[in-house]
Every structure is written in structure tokens, then in C-alpha cells.
C-alpha positions as CSV (number, residue, x, y, z in Angstrom):
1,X,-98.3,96.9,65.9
2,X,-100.4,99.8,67.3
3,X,-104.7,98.9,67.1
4,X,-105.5,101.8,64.9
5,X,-102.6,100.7,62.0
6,X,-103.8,97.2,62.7
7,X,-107.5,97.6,62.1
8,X,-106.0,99.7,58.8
9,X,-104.7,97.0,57.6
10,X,-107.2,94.5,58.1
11,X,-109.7,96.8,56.4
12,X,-107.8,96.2,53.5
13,X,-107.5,92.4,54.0
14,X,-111.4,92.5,54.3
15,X,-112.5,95.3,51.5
16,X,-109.8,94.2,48.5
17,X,-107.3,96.0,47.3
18,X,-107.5,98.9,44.7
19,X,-105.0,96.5,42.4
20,X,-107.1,93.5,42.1
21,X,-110.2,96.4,41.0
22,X,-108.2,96.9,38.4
23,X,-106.9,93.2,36.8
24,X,-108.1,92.7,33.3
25,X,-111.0,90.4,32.7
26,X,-110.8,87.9,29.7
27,X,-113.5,88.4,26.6
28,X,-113.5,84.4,26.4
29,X,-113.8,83.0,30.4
30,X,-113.8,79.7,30.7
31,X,-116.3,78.1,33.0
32,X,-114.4,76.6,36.4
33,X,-113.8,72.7,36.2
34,X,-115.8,70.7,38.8
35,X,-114.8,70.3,42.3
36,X,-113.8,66.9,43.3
37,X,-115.6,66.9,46.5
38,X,-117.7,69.7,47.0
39,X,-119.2,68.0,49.9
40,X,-115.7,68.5,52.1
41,X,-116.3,70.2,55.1
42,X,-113.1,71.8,55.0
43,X,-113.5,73.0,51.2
44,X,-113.2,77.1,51.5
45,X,-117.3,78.8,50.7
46,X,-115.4,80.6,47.9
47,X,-114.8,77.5,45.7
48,X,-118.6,77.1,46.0
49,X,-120.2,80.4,45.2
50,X,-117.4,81.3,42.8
51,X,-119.3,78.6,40.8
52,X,-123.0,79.8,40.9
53,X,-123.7,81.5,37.7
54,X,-127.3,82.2,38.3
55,X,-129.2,83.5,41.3
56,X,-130.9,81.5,43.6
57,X,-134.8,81.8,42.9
58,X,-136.3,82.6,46.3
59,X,-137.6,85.4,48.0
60,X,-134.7,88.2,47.4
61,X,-132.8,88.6,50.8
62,X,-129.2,88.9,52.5
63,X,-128.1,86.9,55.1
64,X,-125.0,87.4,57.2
65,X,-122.5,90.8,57.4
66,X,-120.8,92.7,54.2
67,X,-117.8,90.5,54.7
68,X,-119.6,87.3,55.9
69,X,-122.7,86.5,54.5
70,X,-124.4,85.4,51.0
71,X,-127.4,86.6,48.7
72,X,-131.2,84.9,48.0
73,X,-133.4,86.3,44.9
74,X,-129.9,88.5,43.4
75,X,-131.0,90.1,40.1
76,X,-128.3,91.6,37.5
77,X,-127.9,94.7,36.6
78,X,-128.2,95.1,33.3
79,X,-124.7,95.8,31.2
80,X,-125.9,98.9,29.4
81,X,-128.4,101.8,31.0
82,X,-128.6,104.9,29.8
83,X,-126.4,106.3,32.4
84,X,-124.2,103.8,33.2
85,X,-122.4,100.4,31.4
86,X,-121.0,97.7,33.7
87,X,-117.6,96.3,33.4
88,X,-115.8,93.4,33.6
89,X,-118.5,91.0,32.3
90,X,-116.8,88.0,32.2
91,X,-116.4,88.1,36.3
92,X,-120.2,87.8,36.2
93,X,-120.2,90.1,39.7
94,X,-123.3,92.7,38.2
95,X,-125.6,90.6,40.7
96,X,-127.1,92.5,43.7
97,X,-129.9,92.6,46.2
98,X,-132.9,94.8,44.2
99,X,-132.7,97.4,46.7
100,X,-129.0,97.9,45.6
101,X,-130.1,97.3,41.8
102,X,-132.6,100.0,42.2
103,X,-129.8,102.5,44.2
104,X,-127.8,101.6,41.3
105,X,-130.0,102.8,38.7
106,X,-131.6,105.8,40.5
107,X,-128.1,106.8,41.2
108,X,-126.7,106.8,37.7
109,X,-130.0,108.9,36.4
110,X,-128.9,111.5,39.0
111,X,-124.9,112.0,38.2
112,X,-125.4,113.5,35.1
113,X,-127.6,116.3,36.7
114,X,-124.8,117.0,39.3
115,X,-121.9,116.9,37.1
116,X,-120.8,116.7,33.5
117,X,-120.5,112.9,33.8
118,X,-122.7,110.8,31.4
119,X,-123.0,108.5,33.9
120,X,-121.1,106.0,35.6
121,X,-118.8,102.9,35.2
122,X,-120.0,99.9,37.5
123,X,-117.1,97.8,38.6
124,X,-118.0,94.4,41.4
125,X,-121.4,93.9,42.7
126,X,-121.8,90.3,44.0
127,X,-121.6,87.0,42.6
128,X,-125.0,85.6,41.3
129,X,-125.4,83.9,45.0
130,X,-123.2,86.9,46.7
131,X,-120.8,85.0,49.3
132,X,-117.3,84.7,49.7
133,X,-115.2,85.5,46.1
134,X,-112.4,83.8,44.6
135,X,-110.4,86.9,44.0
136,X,-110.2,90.7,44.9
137,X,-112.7,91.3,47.9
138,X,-113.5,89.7,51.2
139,X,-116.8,92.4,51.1
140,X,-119.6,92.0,48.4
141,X,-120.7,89.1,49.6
142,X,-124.3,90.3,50.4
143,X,-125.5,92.1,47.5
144,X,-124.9,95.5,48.8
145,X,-122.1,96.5,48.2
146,X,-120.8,98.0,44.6
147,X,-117.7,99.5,43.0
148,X,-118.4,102.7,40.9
149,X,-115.5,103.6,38.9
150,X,-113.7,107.1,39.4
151,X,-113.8,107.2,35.5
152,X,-116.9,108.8,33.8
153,X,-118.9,106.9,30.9
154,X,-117.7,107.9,28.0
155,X,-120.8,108.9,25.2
156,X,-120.3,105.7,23.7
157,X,-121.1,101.8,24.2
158,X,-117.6,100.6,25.1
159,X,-117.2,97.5,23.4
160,X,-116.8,94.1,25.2
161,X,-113.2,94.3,25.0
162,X,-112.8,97.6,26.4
163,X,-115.0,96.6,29.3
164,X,-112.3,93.8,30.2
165,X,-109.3,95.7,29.3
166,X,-109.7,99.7,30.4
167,X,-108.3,100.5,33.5
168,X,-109.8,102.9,35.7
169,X,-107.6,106.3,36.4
170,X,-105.6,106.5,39.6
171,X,-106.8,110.1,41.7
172,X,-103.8,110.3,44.1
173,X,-100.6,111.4,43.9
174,X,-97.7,108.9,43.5
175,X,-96.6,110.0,47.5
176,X,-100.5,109.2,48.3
177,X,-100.2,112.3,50.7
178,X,-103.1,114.1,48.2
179,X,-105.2,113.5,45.4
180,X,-103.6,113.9,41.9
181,X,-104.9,117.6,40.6
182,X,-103.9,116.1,37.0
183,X,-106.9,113.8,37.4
184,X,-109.3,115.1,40.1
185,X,-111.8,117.5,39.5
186,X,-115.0,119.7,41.0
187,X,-117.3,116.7,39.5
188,X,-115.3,114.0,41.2
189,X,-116.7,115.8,44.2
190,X,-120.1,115.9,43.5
191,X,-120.3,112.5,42.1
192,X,-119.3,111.4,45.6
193,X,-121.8,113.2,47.5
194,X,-124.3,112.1,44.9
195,X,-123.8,108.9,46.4
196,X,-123.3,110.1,50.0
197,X,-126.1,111.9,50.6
198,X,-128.8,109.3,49.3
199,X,-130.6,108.0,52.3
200,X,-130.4,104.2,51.7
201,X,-126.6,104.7,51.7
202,X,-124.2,103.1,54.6
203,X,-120.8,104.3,53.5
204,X,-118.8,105.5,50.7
205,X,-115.3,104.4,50.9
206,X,-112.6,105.9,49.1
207,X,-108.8,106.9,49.6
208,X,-107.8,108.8,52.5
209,X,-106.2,111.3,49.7
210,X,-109.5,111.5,48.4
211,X,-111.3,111.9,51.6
212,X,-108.7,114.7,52.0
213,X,-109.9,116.7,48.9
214,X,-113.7,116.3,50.0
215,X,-112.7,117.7,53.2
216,X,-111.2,120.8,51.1
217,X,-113.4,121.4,49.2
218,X,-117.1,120.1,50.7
219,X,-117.5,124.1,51.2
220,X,-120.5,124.4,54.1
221,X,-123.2,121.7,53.7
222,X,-120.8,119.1,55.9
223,X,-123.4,116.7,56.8
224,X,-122.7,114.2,54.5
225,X,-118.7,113.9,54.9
226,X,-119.2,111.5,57.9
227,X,-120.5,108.9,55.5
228,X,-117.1,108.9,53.9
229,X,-114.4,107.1,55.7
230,X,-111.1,106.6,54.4
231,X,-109.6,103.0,53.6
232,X,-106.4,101.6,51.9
233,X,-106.3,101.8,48.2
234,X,-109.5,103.1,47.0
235,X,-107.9,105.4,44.4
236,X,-109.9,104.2,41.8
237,X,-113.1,103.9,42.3
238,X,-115.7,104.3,45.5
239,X,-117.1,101.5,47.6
240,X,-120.7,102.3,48.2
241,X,-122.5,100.4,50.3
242,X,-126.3,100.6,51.3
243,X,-128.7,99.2,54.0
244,X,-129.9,96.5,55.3
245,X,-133.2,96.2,53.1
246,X,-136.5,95.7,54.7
247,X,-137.1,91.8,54.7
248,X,-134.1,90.5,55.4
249,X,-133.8,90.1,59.3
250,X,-131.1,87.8,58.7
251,X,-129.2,90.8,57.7
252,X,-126.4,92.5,60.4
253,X,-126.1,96.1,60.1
254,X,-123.1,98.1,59.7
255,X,-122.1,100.1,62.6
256,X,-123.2,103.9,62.6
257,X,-120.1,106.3,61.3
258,X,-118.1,108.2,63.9
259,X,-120.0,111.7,65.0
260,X,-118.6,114.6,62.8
261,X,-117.2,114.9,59.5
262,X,-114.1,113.3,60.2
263,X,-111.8,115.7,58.6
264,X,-109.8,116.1,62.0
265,X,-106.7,114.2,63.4
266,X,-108.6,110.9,62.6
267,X,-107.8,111.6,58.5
268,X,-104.8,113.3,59.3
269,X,-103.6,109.6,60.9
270,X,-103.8,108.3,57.5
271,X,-100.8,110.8,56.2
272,X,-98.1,109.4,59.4
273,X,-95.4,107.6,58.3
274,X,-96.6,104.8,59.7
275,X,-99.5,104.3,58.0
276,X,-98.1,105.2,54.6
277,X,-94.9,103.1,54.9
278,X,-95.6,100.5,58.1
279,X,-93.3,98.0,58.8
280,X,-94.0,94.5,57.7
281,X,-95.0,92.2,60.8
282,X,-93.5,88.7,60.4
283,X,-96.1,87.1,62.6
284,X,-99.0,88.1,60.5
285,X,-100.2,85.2,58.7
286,X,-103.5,85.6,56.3
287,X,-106.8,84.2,58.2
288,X,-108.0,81.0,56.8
289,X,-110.5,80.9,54.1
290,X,-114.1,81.0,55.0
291,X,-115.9,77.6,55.4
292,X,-119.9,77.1,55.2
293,X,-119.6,76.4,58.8
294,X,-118.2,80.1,58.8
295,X,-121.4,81.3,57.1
296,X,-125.4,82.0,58.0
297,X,-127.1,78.3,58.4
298,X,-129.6,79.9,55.5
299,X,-126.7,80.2,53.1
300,X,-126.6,76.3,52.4
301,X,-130.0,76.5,51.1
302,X,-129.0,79.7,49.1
303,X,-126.2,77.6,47.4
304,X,-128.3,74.4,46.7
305,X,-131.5,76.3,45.6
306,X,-133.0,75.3,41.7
């Protein structure tokens, strides 16, 4: 399989898919039964923080990668702002790192003064202690990372049922050569570079359709189009990620984006046939689930903190 296709499709091993965004929640969840030895060596980190329902009270920092990594001193966004509701409740994944919290919040206060959005629809954040999830990402396991829905708030409080139940709306085509004009519009656009052009922002990551459309239609101001890269699904919503806060030297750094806006042959790779239809690889086998010997040393204390 040629490296770029390969490293495609392990970013979407590592980031989740766009389907399991999507999966209904459950107005009743049902806590998880206990583990019968949670002391196993072998016992996958997921099992483990899937099962923290509070944050861990110390001083609030991430340890480890996006994809690798865990969360001290998390605080929750709370459900309803006046610019944005959160989603999903019962996954109890509105936790974050403050500095994300506060990006969150200033964020949502500024959509509705760049578009004729309300405000926003907050999907995954992190579990209460970040690390490794049970289901539907590989990322978020640090406290800064967070799914805003492509779906504006409506002028309502959506009920709890609502919240588990709505889907978000799909903005690429069914060939996934370009994004759906039934769906997309001008204030999809400025939503994005909402997010993309705040300076404690990483990346955005969206479809590769979608990245198309921002290409299109960015007009002259360009500079912030390098912070968008293209990833597998991503149709429904926008993977924003943020900075390594200050106070957290534990904390590895994303890479810097690619020089220029990367609307050139590198996006145009994501239209080939085989990216869009590649040929399944027999040999590939999933990697094995993340251990706490996989993890920071500082994420032990992190899970056992009261």
C-alpha cells in the first residue's frame, strides 16, 4: 500500500470515524459493571478511564500526545451556554483542559457575530480523566481536542432526548468528490475560520470535500487554510484541536502544518481513486489496545487520584 494512502488510513484509525460521531446516546445510561481485575497488567487503559466519571482534583494539566496521553484538573463544560448546548450527555465526554473550556466558550460567543448561527452544537470533548475511550476516537484523550457539530443551535433548549437522538447533517456529496450544495452554505465557511484563525488553535479537521469548498471559496485572506487539513470522514462535524497549554510540560506538541494553504495536488490526492475506493489489505490487522504501560508514568496517578 503506497505511505501517503497508508498514513490516510491510519489517521482515521487514530481520529474516529464520522459514523461512530454520529451513534445515538441513551437518555437512561447505565453505569459500567466493575472490572474483575483492574489491577491486570494486560487490561486495555480504555476499560479504566471509560470508568472515571469525575475529574481527577489536581493541578489541571495534559500529559502525553492527542492520541496517547490522559487529563489532570478536566472541568466540564457546561450543557447549556448561551451560544452553544452540548450533546450526547449520557457519554459524559463535555470534560476538557480549562484552556479548551475557555476556547470553547469564547468560540461560541463569536459564531453568531460571523454567521447567522445561534451558536454551536458541542459533540466529544474528553472523558472526565481524558485517556484512551471505549468507543469512537483514538484522539481526545488529553482534553484538547473537541467535536463541534456542522449543525447550527437551533433558538431552542433541545431537550435531553433530542440531544441523544439528533443526528448531525452530512456536508458532502454521496460520491464524496465535493461538498453537498443542498446542505453547505457561506456560514459553514465562516464558522470554520472562526475556529481556524483563533491563535490558541492547532488544527481544524474536516472532510477533504469540505476542505475543497474552503479552498473555493476562502476568497484572498488565505492564511488560515493551512490550519485545515483534510481527514477521512469528518463530514459532520470539525475536529478542533488547540495547544499545548502553558503548565503542562508533560504535554507533546502537534507538529507545525505543511507551508501553504494546501489547496494544491496534496487535497487534490484525496479525490484519486485510490483514496476514495482503496483496496482492502488482508494483512492489516487493528493495533492492540493501549495498556497503562503504553501511557505517561503521571497518568496512573491521574486515574487513582480522590
Amino acid at each position: 500500500m503506497p505511505r501517503p494512502l497508508a498514513l490516510a488510513l491510519a489517521a482515521l484509525t487514530v481520529l474516529g470515524s464520522a459514523a461512530a460521531a454520529q451513534e445515538r446516546g441513551t437518555v437512561t445510561p447505565r453505569p459500567l459493571p466493575p472490572l474483575a481485575n483492574p489491577n491486570d497488567p494486560n487490561l486495555p487503559a480504555k476499560e479504566l478511564f471509560g470508568r472515571a466519571t469525575t475529574g481527577a482534583p489536581m493541578e489541571a494539566r495534559s500529559f502525553g500526545f492527542y492520541s496517547r496521553g490522559c487529563l489532570a484538573g478536566a472541568v466540564a463544560l457546561p450543557v447549556n451556554g448561551e451560544t452553544w448546548q452540548v450533546m450526547r450527555l449520557s457519554r459524559n465526554r463535555m470534560w476538557g483542559h480549562p484552556d479548551m473550556i475557555g476556547f470553547l466558550e469564547r468560540f461560541a460567543r463569536k459564531v453568531p457575530q460571523v454567521s447567522r448561527w445561534p451558536g454551536i452544537l458541542v459533540g466529544d470533548i474528553s472523558q472526565p480523566r481524558g485517556g484512551p475511550m471505549l468507543t469512537g476516537h483514538a484522539s481526545h484523550q488529553i482534553g484538547l481536542d473537541a467535536d463541534i457539530w456542522l449543525t447550527p443551535m437551533p433558538r431552542r433548549e433541545l431537550s435531553r432526548e433530542e440531544r441523544e437522538m439528533t443526528s448531525a447533517v452530512n456536508m458532502v456529496r454521496a460520491d464524496r468528490r465535493d461538498i453537498d450544495p443542498a446542505t453547505w452554505t457561506r456560514d459553514h465557511l465562516q464558522v470554520i475560520r472562526a475556529a481556524a484563525t483563533d491563535p490558541a488553535v492547532e488544527r481544524v479537521l474536516v472532510n477533504a470535500a469540505i476542505k475543497k469548498a474552503l479552498c473555493r471559496e476562502a476568497g484572498s485572506d488565505r492564511s488560515w487554510l493551512s490550519r485545515v487539513r483534510p481527514v477521512p470522514g469528518h463530514n459532520y462535524h470539525m475536529h478542533i484541536r488547540i495547544r499545548c497549554p502553558a503548565g503542562s510540560p508533560g504535554c507533546r506538541p502537534q507538529d507545525p502544518p505543511p507551508t501553504g494553504d494546501g489547496c494544491g495536488a496534496e487535497l487534490d490526492w484525496w479525490f484519486t481513486e485510490e483514496v476514495l475506493n482503496p483496496r482492502p489489505n488482508p494483512n492489516w490487522r487493528p493495533p492492540p489496545p493501549i495498556t497503562m504501560a503504553g501511557l505517561p508514568d503521571a497518568c496512573q496517578q491521574v486515574l487513582v487520584a480522590r
